[in-house]
C-alpha positions as CSV (number, residue, x, y, z in Angstrom):
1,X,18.6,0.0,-0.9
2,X,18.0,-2.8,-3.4
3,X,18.0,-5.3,-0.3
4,X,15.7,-3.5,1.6
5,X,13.3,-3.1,-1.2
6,X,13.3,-7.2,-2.0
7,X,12.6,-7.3,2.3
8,X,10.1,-5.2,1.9
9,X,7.7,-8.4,-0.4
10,X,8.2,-10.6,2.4
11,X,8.4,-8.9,5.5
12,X,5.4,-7.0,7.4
13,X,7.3,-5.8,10.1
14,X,8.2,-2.6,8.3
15,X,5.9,0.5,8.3
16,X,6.6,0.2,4.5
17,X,5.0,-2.7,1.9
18,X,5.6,-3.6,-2.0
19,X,3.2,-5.7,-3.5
20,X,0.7,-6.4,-6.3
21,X,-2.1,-3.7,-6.1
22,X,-5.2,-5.7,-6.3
23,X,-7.7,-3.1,-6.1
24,X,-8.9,0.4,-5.3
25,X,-11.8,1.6,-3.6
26,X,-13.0,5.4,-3.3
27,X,-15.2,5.1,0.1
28,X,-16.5,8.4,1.6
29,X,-13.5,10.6,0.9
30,X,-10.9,8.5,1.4
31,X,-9.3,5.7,-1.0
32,X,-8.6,2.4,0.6
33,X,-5.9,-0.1,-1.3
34,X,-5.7,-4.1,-0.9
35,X,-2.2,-5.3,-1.6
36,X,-1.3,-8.9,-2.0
37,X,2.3,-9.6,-0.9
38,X,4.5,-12.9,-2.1
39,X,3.5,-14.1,1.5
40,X,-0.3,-14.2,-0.2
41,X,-1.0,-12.1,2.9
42,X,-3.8,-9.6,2.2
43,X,-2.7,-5.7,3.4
44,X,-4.9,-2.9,3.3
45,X,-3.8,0.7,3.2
46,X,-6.3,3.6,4.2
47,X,-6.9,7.5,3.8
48,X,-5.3,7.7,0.5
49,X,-6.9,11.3,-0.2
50,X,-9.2,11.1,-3.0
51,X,-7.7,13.0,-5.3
52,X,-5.4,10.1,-6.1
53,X,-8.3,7.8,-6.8
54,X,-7.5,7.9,-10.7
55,X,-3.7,7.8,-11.0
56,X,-3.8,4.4,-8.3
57,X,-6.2,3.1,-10.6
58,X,-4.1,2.7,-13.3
59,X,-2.0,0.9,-11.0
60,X,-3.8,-2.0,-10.6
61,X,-2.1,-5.3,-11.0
62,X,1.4,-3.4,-10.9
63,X,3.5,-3.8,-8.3
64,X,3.9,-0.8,-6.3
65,X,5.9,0.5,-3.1
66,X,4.2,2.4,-0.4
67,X,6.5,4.2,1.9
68,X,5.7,5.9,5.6
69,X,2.6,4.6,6.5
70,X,1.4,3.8,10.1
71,X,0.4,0.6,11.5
72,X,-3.3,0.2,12.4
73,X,-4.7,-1.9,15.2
74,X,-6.2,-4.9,12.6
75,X,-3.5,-7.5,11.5
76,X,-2.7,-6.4,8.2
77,X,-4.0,-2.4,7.9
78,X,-2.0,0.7,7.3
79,X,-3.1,4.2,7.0
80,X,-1.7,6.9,5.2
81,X,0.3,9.5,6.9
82,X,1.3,13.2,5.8
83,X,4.1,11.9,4.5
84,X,3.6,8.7,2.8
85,X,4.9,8.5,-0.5
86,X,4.4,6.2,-3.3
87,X,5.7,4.6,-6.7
88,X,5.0,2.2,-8.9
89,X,8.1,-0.6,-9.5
C-alpha cells in the first residue's frame, strides 16, 4: 500500500491523486479543490458537497489523498463520486 500511495504524487493515470491542497472554493453548491502534485501539474477536483467546505479548509497546504474519483474530459479535472473518500497524510 505504501508503494502505491508514493505512485500516487507522480502518477495521473490513477482515478486517485495525493498532493498539496492549494486551495478551496465553495461555487454554487459544490466545492472545487486545486491540488499541486510533485510533477507541479495543477489538478482540480469537483462536486465536493458543501458541507465539507470547512473541514477541507483547514486542509490547506497539507498534503492530502483523494480516493475514487472520476476522470473528467479537461486534462487535469476530477469529480467527486458517491464514493470518494478522503484523508489528510
Amino acid at each position: 500500500m505504501l508503494f502505491f500511495l508514493e505512485e500516487l504524487k507522480s502518477n495521473i493515470n490513477y482515478k486517485d491523486i495525493i498532493g498539496i491542497l492549494k486551495s478551496v472554493q465553495y461555487m454554487a453548491m459544490e466545492t472545487l479543490l486545486l491540488f499541486r502534485q510533485i510533477l507541479l501539474i495543477d489538478i482540480t477536483v469537483r462536486n465536493f458537497v458543501s458541507d465539507k467546505y470547512n473541514q477541507l479548509v483547514k486542509f490547506i497546504g497539507n498534503e492530502i489523498a483523494v480516493f475514487n474519483l472520476r476522470k473528467n474530459s479537461e486534462e487535469f479535472s476530477y469529480f467527486v463520486t458517491l464514493t470518494t473518500i478522503y484523508e489528510k497524510r
